[in-house]
Chimera marker file (.cmm) of the C-alpha trace (Angstrom):
<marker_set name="trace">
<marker id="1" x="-6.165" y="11.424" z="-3.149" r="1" g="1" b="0" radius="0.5"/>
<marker id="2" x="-3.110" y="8.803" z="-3.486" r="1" g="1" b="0" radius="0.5"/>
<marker id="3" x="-1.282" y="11.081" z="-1.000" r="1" g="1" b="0" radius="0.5"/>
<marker id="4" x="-4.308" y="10.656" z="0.949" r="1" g="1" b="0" radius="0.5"/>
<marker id="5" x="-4.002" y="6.907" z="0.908" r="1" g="1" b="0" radius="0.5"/>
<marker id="6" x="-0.088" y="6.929" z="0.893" r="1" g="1" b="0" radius="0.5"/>
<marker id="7" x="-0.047" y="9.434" z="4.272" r="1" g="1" b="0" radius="0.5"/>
<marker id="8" x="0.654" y="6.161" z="7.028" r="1" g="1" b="0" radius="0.5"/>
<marker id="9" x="3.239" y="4.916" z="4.991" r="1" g="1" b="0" radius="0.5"/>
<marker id="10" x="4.797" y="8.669" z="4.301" r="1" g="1" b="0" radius="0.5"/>
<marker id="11" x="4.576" y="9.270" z="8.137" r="1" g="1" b="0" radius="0.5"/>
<marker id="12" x="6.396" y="5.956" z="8.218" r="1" g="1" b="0" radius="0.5"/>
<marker id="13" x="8.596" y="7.041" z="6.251" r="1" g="1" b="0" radius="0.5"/>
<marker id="14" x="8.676" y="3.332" z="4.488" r="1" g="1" b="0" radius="0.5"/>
<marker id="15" x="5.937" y="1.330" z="3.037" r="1" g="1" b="0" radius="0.5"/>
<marker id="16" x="3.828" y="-0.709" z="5.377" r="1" g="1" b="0" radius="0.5"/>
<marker id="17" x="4.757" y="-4.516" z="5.500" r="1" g="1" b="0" radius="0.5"/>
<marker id="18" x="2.642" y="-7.464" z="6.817" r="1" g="1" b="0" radius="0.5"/>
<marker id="19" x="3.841" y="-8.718" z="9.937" r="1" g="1" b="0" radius="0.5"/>
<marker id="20" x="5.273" y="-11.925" z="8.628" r="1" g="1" b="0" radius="0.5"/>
<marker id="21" x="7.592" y="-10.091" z="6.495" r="1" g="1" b="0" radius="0.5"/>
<marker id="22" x="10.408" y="-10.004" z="9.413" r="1" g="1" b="0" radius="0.5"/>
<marker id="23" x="9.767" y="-14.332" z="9.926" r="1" g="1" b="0" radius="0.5"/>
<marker id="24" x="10.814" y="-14.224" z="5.883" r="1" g="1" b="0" radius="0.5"/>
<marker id="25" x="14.000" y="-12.033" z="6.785" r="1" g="1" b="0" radius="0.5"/>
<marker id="26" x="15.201" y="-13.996" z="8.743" r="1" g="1" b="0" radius="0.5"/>
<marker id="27" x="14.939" y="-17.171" z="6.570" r="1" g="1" b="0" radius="0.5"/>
<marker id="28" x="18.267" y="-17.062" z="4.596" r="1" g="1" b="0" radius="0.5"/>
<marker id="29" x="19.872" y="-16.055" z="8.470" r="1" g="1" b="0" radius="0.5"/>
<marker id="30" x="18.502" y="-19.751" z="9.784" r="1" g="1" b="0" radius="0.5"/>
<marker id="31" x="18.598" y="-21.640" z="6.773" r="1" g="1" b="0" radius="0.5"/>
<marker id="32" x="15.482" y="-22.529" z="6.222" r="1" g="1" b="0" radius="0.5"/>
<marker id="33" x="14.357" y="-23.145" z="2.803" r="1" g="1" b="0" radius="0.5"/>
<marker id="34" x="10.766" y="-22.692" z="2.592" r="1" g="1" b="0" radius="0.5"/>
<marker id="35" x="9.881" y="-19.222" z="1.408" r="1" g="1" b="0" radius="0.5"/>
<marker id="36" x="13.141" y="-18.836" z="0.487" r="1" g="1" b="0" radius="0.5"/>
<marker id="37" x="11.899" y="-16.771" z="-2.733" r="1" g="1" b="0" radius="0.5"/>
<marker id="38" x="10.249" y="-14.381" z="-1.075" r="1" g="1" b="0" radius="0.5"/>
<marker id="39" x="12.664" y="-14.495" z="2.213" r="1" g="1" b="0" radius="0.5"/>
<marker id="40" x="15.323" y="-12.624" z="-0.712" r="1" g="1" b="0" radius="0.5"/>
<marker id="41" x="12.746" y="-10.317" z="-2.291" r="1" g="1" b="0" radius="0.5"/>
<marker id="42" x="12.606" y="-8.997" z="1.835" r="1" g="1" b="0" radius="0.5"/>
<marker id="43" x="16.077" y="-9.347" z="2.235" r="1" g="1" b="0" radius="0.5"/>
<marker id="44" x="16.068" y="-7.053" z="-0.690" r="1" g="1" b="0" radius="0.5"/>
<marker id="45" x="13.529" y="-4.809" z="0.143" r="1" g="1" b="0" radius="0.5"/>
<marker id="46" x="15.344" y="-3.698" z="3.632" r="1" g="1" b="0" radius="0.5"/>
<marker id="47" x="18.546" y="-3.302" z="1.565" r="1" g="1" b="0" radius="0.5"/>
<marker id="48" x="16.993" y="-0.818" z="-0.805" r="1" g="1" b="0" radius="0.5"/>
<marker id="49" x="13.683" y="0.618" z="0.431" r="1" g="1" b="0" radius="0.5"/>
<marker id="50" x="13.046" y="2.409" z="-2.506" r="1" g="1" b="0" radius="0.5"/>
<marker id="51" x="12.073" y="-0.455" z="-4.756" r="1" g="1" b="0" radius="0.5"/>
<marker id="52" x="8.926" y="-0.536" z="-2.398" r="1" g="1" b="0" radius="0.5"/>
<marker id="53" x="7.619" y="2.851" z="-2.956" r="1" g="1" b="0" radius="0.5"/>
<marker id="54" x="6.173" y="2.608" z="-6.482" r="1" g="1" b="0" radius="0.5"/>
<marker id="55" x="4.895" y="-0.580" z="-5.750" r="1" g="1" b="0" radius="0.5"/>
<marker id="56" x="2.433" y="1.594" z="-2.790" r="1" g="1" b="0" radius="0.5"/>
<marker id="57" x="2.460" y="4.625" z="-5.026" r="1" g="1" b="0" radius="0.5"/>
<marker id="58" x="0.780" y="1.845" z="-7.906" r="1" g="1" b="0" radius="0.5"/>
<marker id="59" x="-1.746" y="0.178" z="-5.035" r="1" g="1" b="0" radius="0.5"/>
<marker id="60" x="-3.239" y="4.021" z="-4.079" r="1" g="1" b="0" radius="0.5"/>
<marker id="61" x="-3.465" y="5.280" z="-7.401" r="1" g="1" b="0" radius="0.5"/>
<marker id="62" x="-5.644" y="1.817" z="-8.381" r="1" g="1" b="0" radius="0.5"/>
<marker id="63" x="-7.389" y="2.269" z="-5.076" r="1" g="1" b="0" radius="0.5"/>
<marker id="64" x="-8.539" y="5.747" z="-6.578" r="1" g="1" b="0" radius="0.5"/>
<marker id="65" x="-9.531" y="4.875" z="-9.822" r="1" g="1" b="0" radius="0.5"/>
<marker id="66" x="-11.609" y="1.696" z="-8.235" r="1" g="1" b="0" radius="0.5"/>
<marker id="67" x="-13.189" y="4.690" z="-5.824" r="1" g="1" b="0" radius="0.5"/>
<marker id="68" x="-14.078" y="7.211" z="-9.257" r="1" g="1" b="0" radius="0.5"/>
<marker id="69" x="-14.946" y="3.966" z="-11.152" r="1" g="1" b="0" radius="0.5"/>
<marker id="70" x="-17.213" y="2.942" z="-8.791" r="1" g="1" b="0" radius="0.5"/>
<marker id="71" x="-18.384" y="7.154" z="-8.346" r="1" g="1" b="0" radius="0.5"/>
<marker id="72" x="-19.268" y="6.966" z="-12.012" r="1" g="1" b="0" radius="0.5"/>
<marker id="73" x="-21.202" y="3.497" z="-12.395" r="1" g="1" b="0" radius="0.5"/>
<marker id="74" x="-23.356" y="4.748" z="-9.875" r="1" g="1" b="0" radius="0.5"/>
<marker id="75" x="-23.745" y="8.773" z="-11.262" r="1" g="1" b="0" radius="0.5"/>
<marker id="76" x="-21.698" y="10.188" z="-9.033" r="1" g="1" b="0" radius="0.5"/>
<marker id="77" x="-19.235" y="10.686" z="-11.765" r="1" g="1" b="0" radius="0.5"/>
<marker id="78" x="-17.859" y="14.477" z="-12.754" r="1" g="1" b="0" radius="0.5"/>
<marker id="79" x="-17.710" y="15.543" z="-8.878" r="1" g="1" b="0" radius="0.5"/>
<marker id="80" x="-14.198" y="15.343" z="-7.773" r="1" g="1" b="0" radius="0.5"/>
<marker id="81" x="-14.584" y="17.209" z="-4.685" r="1" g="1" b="0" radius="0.5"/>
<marker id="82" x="-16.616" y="14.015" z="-3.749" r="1" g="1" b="0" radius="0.5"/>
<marker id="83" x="-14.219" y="11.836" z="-4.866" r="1" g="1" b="0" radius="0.5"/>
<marker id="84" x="-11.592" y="13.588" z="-2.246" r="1" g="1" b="0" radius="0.5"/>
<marker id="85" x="-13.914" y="13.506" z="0.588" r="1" g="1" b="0" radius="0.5"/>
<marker id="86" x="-15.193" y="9.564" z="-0.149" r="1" g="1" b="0" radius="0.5"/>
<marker id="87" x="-11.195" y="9.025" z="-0.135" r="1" g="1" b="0" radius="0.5"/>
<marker id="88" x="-10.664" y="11.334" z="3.370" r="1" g="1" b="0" radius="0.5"/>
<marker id="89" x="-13.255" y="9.302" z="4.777" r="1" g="1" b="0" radius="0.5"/>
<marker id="90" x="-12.135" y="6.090" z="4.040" r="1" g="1" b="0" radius="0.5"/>
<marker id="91" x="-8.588" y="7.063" z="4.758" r="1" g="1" b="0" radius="0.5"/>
<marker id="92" x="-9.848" y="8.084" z="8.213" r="1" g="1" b="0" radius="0.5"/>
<marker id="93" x="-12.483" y="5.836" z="8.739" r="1" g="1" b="0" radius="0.5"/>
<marker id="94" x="-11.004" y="2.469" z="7.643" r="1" g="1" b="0" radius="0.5"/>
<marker id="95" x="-7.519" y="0.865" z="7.268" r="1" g="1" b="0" radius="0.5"/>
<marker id="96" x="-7.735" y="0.966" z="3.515" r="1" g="1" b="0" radius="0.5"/>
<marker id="97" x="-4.614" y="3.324" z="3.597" r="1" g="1" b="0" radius="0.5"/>
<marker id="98" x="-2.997" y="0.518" z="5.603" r="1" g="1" b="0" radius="0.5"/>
<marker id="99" x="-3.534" y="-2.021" z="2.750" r="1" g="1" b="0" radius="0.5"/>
<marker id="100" x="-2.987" y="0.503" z="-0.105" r="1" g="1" b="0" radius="0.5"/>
<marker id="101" x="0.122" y="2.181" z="1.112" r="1" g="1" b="0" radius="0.5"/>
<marker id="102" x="1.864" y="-1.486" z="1.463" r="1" g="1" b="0" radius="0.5"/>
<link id1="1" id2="2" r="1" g="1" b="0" radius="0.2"/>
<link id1="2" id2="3" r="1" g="1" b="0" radius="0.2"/>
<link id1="3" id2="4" r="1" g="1" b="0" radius="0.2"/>
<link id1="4" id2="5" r="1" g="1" b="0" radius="0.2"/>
<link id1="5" id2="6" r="1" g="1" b="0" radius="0.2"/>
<link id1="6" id2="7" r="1" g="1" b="0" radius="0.2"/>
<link id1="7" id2="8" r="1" g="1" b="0" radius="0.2"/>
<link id1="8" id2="9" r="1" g="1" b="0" radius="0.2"/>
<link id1="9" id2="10" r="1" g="1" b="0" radius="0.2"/>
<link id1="10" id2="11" r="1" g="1" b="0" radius="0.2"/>
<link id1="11" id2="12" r="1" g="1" b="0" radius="0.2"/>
<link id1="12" id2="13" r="1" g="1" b="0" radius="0.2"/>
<link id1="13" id2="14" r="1" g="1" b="0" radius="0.2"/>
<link id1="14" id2="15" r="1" g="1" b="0" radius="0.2"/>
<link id1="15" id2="16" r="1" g="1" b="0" radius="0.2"/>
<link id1="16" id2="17" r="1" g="1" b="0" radius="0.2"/>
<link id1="17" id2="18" r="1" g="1" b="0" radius="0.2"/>
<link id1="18" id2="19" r="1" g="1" b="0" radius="0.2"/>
<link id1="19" id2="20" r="1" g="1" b="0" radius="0.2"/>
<link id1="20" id2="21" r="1" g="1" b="0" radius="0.2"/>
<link id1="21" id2="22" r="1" g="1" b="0" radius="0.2"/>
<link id1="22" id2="23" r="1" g="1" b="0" radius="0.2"/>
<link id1="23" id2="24" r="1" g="1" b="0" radius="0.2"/>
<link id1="24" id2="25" r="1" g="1" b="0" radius="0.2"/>
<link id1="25" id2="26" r="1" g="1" b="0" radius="0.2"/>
<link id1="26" id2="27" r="1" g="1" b="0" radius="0.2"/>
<link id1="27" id2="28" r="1" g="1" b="0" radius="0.2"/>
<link id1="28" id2="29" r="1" g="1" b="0" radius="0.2"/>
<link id1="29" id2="30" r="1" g="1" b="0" radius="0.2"/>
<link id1="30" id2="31" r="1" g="1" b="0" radius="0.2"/>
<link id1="31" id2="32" r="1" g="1" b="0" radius="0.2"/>
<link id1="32" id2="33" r="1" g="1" b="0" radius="0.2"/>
<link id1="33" id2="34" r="1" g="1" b="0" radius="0.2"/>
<link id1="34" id2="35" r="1" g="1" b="0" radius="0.2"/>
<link id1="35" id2="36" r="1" g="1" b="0" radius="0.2"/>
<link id1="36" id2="37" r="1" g="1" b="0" radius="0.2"/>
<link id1="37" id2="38" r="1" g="1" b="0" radius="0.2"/>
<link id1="38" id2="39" r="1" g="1" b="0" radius="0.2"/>
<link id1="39" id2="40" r="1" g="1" b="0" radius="0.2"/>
<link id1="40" id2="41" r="1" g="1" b="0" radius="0.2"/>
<link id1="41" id2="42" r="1" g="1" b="0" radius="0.2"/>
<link id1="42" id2="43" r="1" g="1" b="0" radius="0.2"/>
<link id1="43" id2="44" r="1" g="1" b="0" radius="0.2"/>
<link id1="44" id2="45" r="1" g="1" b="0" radius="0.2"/>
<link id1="45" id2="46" r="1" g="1" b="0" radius="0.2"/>
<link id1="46" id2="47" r="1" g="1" b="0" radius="0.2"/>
<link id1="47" id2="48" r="1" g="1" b="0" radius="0.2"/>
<link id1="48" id2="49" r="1" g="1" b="0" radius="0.2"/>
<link id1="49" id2="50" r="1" g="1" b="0" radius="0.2"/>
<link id1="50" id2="51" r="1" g="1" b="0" radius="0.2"/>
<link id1="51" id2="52" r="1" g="1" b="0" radius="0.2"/>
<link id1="52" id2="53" r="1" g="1" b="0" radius="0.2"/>
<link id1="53" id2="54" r="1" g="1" b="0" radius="0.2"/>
<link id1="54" id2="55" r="1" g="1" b="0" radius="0.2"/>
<link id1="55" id2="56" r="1" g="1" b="0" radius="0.2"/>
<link id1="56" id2="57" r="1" g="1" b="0" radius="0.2"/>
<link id1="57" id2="58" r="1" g="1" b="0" radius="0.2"/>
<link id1="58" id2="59" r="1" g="1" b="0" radius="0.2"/>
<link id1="59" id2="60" r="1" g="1" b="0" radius="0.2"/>
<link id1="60" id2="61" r="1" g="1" b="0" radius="0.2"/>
<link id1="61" id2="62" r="1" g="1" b="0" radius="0.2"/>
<link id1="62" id2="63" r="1" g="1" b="0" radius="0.2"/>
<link id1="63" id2="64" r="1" g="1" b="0" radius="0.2"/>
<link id1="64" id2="65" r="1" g="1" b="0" radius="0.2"/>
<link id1="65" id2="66" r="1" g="1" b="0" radius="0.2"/>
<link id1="66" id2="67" r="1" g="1" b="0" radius="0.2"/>
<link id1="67" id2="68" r="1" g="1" b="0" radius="0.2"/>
<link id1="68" id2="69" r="1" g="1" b="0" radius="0.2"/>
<link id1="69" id2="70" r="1" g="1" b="0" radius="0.2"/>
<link id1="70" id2="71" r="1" g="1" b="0" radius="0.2"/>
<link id1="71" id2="72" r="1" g="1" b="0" radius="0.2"/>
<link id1="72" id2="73" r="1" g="1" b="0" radius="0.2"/>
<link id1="73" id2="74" r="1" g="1" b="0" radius="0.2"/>
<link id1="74" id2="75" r="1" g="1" b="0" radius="0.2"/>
<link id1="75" id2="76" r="1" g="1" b="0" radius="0.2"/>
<link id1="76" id2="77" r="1" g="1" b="0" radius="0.2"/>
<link id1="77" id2="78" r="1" g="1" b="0" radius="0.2"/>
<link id1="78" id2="79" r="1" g="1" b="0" radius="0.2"/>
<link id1="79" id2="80" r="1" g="1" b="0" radius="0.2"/>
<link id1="80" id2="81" r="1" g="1" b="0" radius="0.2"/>
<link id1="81" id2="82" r="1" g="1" b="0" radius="0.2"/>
<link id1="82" id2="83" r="1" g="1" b="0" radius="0.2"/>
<link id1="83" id2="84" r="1" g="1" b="0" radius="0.2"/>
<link id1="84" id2="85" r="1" g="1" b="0" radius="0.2"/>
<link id1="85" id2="86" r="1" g="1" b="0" radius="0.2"/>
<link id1="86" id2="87" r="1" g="1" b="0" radius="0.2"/>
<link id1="87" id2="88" r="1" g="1" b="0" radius="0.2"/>
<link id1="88" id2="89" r="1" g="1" b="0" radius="0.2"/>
<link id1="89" id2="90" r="1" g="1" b="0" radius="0.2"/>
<link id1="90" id2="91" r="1" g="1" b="0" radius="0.2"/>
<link id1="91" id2="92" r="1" g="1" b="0" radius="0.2"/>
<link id1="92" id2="93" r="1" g="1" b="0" radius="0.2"/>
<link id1="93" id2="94" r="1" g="1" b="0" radius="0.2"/>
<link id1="94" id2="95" r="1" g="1" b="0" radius="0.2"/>
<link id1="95" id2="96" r="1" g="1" b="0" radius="0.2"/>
<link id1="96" id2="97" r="1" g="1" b="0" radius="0.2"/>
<link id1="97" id2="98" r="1" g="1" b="0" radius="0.2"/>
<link id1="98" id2="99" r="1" g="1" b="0" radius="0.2"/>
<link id1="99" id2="100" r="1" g="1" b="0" radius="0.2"/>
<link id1="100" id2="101" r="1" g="1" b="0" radius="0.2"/>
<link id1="101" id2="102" r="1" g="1" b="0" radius="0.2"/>
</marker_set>
């Protein structure tokens, strides 16, 4: 299910990022110094990509749990096949694989 969830980002073959992200790249370039913390945590993040990826990996997996959590409160619980197709459907249905993936 958290490949499910990660599959935009794996076809990206990085971690989504918000739009503004590239505006906060650019920051240290112009010299501007508001945002300038996170403007280096992006600067870092296109130096080495891989610092993003358990960050996503972390989002999906909590996404899942909230999904079976939720399964289970409501007595659903013990049917995993469920579980997958609740996940396939959201994954297909809504952009929660967009948020979760980032």
């Amino acid at each position: 299910m958290v490949l499910l969830l990660l599959a935009p980002a794996l076809w990206n073959g990085f971690p989504l990022i918000f739009p503004d992200t590239g505006g906060y790249v650019t920051r240290p370039i112009e010299a501007r110094s508001d945002g300038a913390v996170r403007a280096l945590w992006a600067v870092s993040v296109c130096r080495r990509p891989a610092i993003v990826w358990p960050n996503a990996i972390v989002q999906s997996a909590l996404t899942v749990w909230l999904v079976v959590l939720t399964m289970r409160a409501h007595g659903f619980g013990g049917r995993p096949w469920l579980a997958v197709g609740i996940v396939a459907m959201l994954t297909v249905c809504t952009s929660l694989p967009c948020i979760a993936g980032h």
